[in-house]
N, C-alpha and C positions, 0 to 999 in steps of 0.2 A: 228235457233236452235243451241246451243250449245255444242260442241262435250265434254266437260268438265262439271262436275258440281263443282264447290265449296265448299269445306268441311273445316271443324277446325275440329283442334284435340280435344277430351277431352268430356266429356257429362254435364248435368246440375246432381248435386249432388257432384261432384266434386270440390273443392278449388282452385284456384289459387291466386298468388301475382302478381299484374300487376307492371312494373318497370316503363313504361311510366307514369301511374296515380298515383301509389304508393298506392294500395289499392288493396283490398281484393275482387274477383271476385267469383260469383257462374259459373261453366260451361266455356264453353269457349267464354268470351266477346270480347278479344283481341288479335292481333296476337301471335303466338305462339314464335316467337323471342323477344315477349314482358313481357313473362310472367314466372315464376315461379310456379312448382305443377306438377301433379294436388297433393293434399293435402285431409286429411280424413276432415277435421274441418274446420271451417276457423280461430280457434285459431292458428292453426297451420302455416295454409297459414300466418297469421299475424305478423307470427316469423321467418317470410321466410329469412330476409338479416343477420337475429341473425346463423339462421340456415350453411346459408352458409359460412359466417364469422367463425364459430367453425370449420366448415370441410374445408377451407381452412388452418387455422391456426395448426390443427392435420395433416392435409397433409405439410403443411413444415416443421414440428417437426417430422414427419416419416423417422427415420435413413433410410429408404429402399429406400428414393427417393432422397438420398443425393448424390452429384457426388463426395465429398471428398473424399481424398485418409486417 
């Protein structure tokens, strides 16, 4: 008997972007180091690297997180 059970994170209605397969998950199909979300759509989830790419791009353009003098 097992003194652990095995859980994922995340429920089925939920969205994820898997980065291993590069596609669009209901629930949690794949590890959670693998994935992107959870997400309301999976329009959403499908815009997952556009996503992150803007909030990268706003976050180096944030005077606040500049180390210039």
């Amino acid at each position: 008997m097992a003194l652990f059970k095995r859980r994922t994170a995340g429920k089925p209605g939920e969205w994820y972007y898997c980065l291993e397969h590069r596609t669009v998950e209901e629930g949690p199909q794949c590890r959670a180091a693998d994935r992107m979300g959870p997400y309301a759509t999976p329009e959403e989830a499908s815009h997952a690297m556009d996503t992150a790419r803007e909030r990268d791009e706003a976050w180096r353009e944030d005077p606040r997180w500049r180390d210039e003098d």
